[in-house]
PyMOL Python script that loads the backbone (N, CA, C, O; Angstrom):
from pymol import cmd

cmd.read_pdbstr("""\
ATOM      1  N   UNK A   1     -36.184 231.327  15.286  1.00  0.00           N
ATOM      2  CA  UNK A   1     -35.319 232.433  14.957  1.00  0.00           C
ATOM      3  C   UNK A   1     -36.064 233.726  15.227  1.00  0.00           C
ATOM      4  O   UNK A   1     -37.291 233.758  15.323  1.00  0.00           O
ATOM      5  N   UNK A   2     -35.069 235.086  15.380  1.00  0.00           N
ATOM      6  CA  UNK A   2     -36.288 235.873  15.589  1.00  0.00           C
ATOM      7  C   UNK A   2     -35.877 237.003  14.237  1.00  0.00           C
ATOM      8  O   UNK A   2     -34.793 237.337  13.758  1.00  0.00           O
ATOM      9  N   UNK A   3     -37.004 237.301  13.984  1.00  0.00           N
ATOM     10  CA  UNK A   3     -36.738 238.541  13.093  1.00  0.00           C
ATOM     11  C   UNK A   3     -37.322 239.949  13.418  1.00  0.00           C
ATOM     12  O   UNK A   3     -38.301 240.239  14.106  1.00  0.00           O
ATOM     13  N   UNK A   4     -36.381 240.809  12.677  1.00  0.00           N
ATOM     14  CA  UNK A   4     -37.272 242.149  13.035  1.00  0.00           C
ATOM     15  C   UNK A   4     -38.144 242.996  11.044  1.00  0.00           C
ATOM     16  O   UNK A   4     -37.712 243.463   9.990  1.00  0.00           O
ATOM     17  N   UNK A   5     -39.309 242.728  11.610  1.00  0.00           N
ATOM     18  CA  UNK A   5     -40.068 243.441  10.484  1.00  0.00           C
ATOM     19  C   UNK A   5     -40.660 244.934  10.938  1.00  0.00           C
ATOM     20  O   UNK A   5     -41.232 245.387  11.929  1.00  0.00           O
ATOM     21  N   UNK A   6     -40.192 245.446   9.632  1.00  0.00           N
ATOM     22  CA  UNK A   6     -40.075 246.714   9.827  1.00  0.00           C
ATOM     23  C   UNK A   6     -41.701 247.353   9.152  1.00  0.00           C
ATOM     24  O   UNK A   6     -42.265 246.914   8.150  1.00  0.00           O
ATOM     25  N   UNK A   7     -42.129 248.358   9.947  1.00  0.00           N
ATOM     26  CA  UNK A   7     -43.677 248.862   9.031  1.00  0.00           C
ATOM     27  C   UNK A   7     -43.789 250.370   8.811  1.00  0.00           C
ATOM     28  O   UNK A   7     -43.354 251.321   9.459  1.00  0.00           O
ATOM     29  N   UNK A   8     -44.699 250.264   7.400  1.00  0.00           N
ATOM     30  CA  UNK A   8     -44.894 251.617   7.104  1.00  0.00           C
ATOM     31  C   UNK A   8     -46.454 251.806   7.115  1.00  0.00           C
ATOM     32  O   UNK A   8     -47.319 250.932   7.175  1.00  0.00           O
ATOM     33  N   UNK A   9     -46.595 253.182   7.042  1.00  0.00           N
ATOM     34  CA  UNK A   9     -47.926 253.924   7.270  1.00  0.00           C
ATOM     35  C   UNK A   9     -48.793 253.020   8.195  1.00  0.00           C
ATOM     36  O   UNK A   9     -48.581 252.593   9.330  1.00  0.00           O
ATOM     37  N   UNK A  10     -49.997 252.845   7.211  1.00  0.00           N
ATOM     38  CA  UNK A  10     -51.194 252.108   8.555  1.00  0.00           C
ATOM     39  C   UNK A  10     -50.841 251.075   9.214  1.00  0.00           C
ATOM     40  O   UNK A  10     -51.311 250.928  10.342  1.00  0.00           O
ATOM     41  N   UNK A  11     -49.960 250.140   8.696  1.00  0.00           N
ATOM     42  CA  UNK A  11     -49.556 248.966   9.784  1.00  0.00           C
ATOM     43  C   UNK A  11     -48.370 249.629  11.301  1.00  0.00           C
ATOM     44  O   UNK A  11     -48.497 249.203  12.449  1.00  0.00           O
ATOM     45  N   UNK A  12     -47.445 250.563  10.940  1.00  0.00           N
ATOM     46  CA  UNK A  12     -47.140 251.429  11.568  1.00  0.00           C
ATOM     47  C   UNK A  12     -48.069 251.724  12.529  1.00  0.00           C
ATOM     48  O   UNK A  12     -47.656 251.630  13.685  1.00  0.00           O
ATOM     49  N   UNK A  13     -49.006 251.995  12.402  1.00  0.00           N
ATOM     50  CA  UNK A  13     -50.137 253.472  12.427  1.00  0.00           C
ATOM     51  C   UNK A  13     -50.910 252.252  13.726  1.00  0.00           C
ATOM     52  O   UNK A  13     -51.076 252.777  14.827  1.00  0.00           O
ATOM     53  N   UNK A  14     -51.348 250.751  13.612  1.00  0.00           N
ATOM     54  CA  UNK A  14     -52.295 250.266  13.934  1.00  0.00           C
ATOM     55  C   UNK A  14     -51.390 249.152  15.042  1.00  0.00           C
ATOM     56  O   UNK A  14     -51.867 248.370  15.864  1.00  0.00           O
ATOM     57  N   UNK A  15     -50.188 249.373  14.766  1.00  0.00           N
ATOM     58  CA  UNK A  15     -49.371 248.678  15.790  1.00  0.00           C
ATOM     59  C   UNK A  15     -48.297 249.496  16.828  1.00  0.00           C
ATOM     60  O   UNK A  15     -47.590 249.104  17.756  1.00  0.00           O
ATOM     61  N   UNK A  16     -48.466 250.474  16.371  1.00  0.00           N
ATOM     62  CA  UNK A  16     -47.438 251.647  17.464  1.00  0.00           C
ATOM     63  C   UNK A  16     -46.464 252.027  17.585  1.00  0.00           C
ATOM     64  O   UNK A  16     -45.995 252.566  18.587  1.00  0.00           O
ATOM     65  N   UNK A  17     -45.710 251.715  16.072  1.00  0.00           N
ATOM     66  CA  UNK A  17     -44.459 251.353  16.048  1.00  0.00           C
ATOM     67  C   UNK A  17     -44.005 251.133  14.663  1.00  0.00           C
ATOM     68  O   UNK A  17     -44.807 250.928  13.752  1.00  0.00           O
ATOM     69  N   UNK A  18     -42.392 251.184  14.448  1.00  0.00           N
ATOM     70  CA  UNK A  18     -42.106 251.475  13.150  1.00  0.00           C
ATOM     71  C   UNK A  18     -41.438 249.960  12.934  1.00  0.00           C
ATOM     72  O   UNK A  18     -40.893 249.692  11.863  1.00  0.00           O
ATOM     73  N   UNK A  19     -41.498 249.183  13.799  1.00  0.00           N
ATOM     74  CA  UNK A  19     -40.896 247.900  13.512  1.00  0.00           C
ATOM     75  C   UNK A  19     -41.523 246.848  14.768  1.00  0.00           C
ATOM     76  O   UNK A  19     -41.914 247.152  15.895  1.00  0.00           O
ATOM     77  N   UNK A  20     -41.473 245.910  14.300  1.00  0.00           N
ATOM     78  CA  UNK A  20     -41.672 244.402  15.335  1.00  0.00           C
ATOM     79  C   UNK A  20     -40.912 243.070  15.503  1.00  0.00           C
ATOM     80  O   UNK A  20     -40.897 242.262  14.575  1.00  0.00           O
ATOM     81  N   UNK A  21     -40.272 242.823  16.684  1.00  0.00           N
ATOM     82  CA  UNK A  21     -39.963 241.504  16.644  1.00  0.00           C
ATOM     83  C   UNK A  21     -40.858 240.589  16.984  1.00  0.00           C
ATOM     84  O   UNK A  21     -41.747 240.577  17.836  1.00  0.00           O
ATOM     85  N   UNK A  22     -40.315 239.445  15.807  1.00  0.00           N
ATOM     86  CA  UNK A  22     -41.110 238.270  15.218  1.00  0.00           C
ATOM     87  C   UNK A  22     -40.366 237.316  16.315  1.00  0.00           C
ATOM     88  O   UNK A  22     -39.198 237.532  16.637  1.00  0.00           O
ATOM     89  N   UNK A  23     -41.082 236.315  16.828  1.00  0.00           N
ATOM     90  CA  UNK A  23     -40.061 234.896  16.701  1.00  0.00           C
ATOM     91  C   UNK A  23     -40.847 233.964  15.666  1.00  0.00           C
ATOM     92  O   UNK A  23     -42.067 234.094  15.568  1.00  0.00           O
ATOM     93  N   UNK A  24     -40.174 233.048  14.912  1.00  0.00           N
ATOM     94  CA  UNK A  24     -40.461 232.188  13.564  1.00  0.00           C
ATOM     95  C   UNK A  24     -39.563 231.081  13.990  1.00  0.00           C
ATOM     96  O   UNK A  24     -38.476 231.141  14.565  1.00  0.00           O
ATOM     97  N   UNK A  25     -40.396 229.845  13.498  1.00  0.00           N
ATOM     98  CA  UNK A  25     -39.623 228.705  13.326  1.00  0.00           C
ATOM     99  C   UNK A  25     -38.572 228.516  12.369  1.00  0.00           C
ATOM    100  O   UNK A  25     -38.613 229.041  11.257  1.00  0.00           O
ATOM    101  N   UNK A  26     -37.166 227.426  12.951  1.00  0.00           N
ATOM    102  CA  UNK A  26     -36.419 227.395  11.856  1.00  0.00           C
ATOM    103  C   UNK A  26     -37.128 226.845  10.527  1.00  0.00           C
ATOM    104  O   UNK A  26     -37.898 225.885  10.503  1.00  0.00           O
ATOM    105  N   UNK A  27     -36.704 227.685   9.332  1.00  0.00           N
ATOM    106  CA  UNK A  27     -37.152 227.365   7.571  1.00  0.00           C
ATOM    107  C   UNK A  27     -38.031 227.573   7.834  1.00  0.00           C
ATOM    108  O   UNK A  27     -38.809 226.622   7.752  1.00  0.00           O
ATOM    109  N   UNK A  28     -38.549 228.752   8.282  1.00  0.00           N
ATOM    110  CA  UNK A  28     -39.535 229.964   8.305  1.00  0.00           C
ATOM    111  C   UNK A  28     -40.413 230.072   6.903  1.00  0.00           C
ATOM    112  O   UNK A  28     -39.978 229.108   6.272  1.00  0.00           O
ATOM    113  N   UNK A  29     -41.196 230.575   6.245  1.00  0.00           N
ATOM    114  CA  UNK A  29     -41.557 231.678   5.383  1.00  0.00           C
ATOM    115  C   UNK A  29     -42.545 232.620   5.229  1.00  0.00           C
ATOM    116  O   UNK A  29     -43.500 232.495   5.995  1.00  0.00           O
ATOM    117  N   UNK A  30     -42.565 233.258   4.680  1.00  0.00           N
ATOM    118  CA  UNK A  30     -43.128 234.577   4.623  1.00  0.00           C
ATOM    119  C   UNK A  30     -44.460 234.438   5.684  1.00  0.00           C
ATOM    120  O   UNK A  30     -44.764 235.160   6.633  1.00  0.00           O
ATOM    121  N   UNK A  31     -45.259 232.989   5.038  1.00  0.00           N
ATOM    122  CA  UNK A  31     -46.691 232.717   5.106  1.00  0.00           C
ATOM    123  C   UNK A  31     -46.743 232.257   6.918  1.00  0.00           C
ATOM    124  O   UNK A  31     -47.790 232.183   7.560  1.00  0.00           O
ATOM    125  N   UNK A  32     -45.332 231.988   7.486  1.00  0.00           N
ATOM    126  CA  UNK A  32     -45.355 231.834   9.056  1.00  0.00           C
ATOM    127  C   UNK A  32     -45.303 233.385   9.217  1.00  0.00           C
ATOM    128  O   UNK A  32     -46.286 233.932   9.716  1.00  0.00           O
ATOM    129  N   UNK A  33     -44.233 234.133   8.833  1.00  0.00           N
ATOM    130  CA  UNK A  33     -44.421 235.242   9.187  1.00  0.00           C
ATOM    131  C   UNK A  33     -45.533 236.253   9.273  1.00  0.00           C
ATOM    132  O   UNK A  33     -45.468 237.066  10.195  1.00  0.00           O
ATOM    133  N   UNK A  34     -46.515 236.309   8.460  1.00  0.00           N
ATOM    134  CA  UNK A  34     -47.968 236.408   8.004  1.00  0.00           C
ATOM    135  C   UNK A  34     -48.843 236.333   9.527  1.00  0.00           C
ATOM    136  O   UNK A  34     -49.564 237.147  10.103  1.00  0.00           O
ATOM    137  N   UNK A  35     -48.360 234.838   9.877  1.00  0.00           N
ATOM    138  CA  UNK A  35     -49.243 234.121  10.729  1.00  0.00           C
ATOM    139  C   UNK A  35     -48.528 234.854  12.457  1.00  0.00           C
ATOM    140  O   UNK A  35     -49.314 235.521  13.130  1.00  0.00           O
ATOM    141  N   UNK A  36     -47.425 234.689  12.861  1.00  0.00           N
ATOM    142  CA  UNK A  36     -46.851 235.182  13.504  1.00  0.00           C
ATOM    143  C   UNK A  36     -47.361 236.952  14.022  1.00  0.00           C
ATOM    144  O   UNK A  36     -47.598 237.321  15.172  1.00  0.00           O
ATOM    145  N   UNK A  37     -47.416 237.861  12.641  1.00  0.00           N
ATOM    146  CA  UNK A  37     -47.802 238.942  12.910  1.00  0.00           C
ATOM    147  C   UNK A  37     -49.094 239.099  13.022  1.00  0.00           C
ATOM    148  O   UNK A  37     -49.436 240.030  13.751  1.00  0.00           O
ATOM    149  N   UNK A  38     -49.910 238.491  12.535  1.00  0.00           N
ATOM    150  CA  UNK A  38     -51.404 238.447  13.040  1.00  0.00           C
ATOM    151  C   UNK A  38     -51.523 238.211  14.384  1.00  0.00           C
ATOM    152  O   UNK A  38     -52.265 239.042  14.909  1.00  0.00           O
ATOM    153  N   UNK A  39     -50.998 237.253  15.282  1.00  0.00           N
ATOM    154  CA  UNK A  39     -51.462 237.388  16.566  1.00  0.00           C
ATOM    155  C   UNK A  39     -50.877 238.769  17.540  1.00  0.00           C
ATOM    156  O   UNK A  39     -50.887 239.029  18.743  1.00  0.00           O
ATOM    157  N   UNK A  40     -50.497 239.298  16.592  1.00  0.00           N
ATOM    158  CA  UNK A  40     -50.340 240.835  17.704  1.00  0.00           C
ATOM    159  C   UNK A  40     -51.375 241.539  17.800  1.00  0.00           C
ATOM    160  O   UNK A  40     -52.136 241.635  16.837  1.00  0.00           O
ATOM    161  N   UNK A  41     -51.675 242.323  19.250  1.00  0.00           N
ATOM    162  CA  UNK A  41     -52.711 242.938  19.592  1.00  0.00           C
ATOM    163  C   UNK A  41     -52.871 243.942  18.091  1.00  0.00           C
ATOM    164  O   UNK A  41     -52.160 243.548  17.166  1.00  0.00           O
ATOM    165  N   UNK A  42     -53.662 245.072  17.832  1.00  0.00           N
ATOM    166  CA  UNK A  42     -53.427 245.803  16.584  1.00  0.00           C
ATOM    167  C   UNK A  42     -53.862 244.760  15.111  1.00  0.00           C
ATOM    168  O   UNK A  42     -54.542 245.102  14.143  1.00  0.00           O
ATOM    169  N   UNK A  43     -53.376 243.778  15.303  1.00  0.00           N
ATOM    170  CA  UNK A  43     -52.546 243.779  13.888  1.00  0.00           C
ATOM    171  C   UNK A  43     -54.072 243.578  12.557  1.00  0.00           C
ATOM    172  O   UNK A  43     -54.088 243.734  11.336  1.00  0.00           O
ATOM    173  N   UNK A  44     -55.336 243.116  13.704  1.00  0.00           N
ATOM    174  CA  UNK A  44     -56.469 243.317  12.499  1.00  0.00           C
ATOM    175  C   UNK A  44     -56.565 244.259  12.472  1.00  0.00           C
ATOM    176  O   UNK A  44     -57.732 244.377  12.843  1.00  0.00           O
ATOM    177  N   UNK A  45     -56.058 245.634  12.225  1.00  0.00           N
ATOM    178  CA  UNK A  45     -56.089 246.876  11.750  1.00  0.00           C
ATOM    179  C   UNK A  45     -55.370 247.047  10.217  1.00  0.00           C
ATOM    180  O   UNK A  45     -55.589 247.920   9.377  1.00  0.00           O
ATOM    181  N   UNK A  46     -54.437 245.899  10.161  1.00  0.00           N
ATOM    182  CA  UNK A  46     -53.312 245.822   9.104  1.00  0.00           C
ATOM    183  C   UNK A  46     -54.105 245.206   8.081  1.00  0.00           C
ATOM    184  O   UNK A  46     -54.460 244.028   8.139  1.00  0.00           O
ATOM    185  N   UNK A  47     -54.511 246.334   6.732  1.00  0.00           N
ATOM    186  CA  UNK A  47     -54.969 245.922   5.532  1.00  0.00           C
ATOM    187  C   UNK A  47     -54.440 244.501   4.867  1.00  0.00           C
ATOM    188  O   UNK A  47     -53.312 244.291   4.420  1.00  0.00           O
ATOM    189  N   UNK A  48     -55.674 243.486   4.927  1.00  0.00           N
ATOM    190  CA  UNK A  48     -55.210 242.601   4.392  1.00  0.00           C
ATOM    191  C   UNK A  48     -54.118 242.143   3.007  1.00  0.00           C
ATOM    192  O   UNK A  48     -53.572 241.051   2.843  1.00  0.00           O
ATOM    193  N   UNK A  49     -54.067 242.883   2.475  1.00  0.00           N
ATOM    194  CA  UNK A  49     -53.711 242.853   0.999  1.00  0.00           C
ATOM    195  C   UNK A  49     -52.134 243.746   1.136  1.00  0.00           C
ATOM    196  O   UNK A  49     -51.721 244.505   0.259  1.00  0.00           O
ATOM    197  N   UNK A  50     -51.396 243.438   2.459  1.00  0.00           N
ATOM    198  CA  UNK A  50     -50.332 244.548   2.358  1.00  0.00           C
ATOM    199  C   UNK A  50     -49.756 243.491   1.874  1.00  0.00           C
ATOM    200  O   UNK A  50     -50.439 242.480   1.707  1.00  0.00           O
ATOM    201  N   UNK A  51     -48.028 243.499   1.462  1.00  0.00           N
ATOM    202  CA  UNK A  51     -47.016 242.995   0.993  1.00  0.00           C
ATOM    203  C   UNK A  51     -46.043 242.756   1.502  1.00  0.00           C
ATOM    204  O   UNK A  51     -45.434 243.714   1.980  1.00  0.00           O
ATOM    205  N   UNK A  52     -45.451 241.388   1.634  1.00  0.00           N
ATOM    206  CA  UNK A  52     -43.862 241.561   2.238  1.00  0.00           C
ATOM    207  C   UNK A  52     -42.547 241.496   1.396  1.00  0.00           C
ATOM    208  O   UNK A  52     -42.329 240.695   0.487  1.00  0.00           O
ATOM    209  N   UNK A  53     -41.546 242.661   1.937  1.00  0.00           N
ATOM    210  CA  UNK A  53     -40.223 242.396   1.095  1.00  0.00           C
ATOM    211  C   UNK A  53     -39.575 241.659   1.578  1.00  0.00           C
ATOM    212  O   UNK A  53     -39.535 241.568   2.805  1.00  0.00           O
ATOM    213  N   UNK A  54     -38.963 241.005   0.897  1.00  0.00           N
ATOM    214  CA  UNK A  54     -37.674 240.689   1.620  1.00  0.00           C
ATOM    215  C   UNK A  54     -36.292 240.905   0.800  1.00  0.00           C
ATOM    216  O   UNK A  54     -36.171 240.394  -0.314  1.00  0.00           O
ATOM    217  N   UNK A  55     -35.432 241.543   1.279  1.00  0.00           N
ATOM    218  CA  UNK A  55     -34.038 242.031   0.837  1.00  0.00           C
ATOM    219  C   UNK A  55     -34.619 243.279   0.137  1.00  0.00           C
ATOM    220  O   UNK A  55     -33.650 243.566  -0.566  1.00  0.00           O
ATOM    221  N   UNK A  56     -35.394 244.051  -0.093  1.00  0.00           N
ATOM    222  CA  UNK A  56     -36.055 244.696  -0.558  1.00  0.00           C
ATOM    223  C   UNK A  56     -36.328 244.265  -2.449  1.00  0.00           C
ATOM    224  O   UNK A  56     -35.775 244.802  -3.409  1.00  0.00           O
ATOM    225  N   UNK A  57     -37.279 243.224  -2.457  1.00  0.00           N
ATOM    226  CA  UNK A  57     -38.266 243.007  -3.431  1.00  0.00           C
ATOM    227  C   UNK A  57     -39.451 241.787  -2.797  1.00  0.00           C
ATOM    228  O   UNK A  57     -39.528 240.844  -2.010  1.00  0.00           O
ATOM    229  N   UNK A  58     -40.000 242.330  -3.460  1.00  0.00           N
ATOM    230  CA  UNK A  58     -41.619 241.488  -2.991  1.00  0.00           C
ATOM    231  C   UNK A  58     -41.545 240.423  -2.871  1.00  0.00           C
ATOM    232  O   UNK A  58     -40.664 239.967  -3.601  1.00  0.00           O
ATOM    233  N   UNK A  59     -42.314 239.293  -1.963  1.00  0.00           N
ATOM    234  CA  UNK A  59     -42.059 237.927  -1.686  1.00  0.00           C
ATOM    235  C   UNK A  59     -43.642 237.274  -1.171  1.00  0.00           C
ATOM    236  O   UNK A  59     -44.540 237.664  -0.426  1.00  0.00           O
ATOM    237  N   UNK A  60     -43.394 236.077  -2.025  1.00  0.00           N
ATOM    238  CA  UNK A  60     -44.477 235.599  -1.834  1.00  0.00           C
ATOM    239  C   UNK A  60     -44.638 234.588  -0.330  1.00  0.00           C
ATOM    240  O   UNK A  60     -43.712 234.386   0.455  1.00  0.00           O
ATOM    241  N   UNK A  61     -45.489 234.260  -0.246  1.00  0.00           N
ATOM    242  CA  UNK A  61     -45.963 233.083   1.010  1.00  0.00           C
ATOM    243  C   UNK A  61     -45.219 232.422   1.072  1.00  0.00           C
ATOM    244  O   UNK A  61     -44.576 232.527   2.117  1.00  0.00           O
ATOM    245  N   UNK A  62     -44.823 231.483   0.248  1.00  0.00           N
ATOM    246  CA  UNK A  62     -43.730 230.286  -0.329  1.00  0.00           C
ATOM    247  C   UNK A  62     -42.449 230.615   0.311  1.00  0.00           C
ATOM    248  O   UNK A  62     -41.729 229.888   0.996  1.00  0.00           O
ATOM    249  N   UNK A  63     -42.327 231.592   0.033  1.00  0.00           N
ATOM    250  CA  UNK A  63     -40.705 231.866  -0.050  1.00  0.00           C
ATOM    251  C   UNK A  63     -39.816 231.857   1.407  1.00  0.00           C
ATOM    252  O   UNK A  63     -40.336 232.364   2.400  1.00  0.00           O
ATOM    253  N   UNK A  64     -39.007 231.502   1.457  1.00  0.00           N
ATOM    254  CA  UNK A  64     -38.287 231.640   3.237  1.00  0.00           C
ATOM    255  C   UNK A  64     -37.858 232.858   3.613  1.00  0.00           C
ATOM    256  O   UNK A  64     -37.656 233.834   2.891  1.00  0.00           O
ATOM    257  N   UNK A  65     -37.730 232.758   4.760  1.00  0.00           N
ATOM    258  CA  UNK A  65     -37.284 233.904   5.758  1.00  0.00           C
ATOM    259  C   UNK A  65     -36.266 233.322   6.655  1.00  0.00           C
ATOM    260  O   UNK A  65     -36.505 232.576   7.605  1.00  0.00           O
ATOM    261  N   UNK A  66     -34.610 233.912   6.095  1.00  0.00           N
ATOM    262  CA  UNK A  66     -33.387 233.765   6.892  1.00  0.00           C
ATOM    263  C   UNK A  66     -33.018 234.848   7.836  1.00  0.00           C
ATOM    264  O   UNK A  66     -33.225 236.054   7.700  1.00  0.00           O
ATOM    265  N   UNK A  67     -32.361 234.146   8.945  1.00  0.00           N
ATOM    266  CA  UNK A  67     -31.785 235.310   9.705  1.00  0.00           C
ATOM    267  C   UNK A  67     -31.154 236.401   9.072  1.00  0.00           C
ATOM    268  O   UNK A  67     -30.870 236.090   7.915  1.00  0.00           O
ATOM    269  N   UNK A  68     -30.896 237.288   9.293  1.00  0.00           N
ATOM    270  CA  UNK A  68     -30.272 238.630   8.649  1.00  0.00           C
ATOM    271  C   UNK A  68     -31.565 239.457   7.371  1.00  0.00           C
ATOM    272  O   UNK A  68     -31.948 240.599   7.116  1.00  0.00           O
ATOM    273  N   UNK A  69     -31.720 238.677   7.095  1.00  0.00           N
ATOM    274  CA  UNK A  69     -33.155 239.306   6.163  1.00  0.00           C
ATOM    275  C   UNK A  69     -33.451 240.416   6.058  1.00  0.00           C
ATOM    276  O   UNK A  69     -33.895 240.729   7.162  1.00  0.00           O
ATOM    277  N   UNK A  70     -33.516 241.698   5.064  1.00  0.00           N
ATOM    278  CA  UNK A  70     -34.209 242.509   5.792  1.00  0.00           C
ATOM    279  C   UNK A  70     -35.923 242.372   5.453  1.00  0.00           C
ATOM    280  O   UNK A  70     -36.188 242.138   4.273  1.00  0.00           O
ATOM    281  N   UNK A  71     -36.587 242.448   5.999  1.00  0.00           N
ATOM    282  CA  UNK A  71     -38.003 242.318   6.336  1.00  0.00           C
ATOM    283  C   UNK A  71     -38.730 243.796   6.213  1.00  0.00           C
ATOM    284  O   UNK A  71     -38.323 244.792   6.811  1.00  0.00           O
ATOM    285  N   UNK A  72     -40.015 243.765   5.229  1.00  0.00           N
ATOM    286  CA  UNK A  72     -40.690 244.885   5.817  1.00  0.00           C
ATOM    287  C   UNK A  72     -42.322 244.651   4.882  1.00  0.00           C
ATOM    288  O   UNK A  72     -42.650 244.375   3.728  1.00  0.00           O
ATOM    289  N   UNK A  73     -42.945 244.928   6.066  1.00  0.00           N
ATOM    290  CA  UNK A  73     -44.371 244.980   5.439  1.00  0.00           C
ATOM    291  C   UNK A  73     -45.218 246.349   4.526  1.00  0.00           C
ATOM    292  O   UNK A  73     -45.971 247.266   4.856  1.00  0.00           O
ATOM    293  N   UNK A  74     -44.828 246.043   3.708  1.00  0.00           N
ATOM    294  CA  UNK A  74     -45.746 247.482   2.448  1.00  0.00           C
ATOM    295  C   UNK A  74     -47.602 247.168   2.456  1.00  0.00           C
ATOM    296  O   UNK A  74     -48.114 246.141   2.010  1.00  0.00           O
ATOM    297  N   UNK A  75     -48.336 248.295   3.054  1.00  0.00           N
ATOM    298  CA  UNK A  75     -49.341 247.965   2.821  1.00  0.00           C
ATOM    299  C   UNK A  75     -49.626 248.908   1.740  1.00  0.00           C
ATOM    300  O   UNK A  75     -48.891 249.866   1.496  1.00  0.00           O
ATOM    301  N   UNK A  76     -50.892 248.584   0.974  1.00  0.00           N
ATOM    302  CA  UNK A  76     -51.477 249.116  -0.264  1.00  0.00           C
ATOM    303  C   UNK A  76     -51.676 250.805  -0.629  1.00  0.00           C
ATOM    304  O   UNK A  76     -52.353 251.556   0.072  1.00  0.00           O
ATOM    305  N   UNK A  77     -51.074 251.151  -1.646  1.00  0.00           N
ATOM    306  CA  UNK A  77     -51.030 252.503  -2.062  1.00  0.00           C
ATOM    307  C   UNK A  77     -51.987 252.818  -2.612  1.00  0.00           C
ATOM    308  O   UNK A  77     -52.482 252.270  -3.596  1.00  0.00           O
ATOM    309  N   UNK A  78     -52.461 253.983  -1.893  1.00  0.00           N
ATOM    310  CA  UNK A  78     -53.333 254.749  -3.151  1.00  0.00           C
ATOM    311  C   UNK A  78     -53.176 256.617  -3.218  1.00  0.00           C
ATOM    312  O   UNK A  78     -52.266 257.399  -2.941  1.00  0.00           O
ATOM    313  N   UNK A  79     -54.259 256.730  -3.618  1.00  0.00           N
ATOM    314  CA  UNK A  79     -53.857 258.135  -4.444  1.00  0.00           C
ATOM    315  C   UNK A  79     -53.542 258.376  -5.868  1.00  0.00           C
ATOM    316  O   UNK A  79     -53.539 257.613  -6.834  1.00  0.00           O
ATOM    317  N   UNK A  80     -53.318 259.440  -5.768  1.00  0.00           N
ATOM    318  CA  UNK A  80     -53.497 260.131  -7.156  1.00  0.00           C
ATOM    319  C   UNK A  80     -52.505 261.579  -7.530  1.00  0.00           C
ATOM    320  O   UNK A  80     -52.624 262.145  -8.616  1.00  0.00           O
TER     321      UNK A  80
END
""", "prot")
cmd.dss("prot")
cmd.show_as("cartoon", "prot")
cmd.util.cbc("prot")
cmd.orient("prot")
């Protein structure tokens, strides 16, 4: 299946772009998706410890990834 994950700030920043298409196997999850976006050129720039939503709330490894999904990678906040 393919999906489109969407990125903010440094993953943005380290891939060139405000979004990426994925292709993922059918009954996908997060933890293929994980794996999937790592082999993009860039993507060891992408702080390990970022987060994925899905439908917009946080999702773990476990969890699947359906067509229509919305997808997006949150990497780690800081500041003050």
């Amino acid at each position: 299946m393919t999906i489109d994950l969407l990125l903010f700030a440094s993953a943005s920043d380290a891939l060139g772009a405000r979004s990426v298409r994925l292709e993922l196997p059918e009954k996908a999850t997060v933890a293929d998706l994980r794996r999937a976006l790592a082999s993009l050129p860039g993507a060891d720039r992408i702080p390990a410890r970022s987060m994925v939503a899905r439908n917009r709330v946080y999702a773990r490894d476990a969890d699947p990834v359906a067509p229509g999904d919305e997808l997006a990678l949150i990497p780690p906040v800081s500041g003050g």
